[in-house]
N, C-alpha and C positions, 0 to 999 in steps of 0.2 A: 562684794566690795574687796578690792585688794590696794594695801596700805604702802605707799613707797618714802624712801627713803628714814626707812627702820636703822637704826645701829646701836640699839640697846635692848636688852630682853626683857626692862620693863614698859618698855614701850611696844614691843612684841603683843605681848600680855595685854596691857591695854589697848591697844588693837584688836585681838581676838574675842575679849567681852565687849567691845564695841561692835563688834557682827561681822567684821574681815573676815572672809575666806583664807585669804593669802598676804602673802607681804611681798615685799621687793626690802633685800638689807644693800644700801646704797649711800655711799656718801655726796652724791648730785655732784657729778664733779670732784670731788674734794684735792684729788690728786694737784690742782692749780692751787691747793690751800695749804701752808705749812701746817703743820702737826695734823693737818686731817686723820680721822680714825678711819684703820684701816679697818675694809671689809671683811675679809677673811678673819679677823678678829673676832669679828661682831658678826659674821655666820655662826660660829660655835655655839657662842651665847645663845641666839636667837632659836637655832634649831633645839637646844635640850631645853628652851622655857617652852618651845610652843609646835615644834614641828611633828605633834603627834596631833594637832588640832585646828592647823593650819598647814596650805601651801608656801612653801620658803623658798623665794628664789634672791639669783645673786644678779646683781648690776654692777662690773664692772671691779677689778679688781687683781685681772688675773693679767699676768704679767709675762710670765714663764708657764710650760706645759709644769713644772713644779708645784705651781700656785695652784692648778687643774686639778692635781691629784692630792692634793691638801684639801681643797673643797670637797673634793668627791669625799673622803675620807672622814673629816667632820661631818658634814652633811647625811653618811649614810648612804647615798646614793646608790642605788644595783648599776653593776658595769654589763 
């Protein structure tokens, strides 16, 4: 089972004891939404509550090849 639209790590977390594989950190859009939380925000979070027990992906969020290497970087990622 993988969970989308995660942007909290305790919602992460609850996810993962609910029997998620993975997640999606995603705000469904939000970008058409003022004050939406940003993704990249809610990557950081998300991977140090649970990306050693879970699959963490990102939906949307990247903007600039900057935004790229700020994910890859939080996230861990191997280049």
């Amino acid at each position: 089972m993988c969970a989308k639209g995660i942007l909290d790590a305790d919602d992460a977390q609850q996810s993962v004891e609910a029997g998620a594989q993975g997640m999606v950190v995603s705000n469904h859009g939000g970008r058409q939404l003022a004050g939406g939380h940003p993704t990249l925000l809610a990557l950081q979070q998300v991977v140090a509550r649970v990306g050693d027990r879970a699959e963490v992906l990102l939906d949307g969020g990247m903007r600039s090849a900057h935004d790229v290497i700020v994910a890859l970087a939080w996230a861990n990622v191997p280049t």
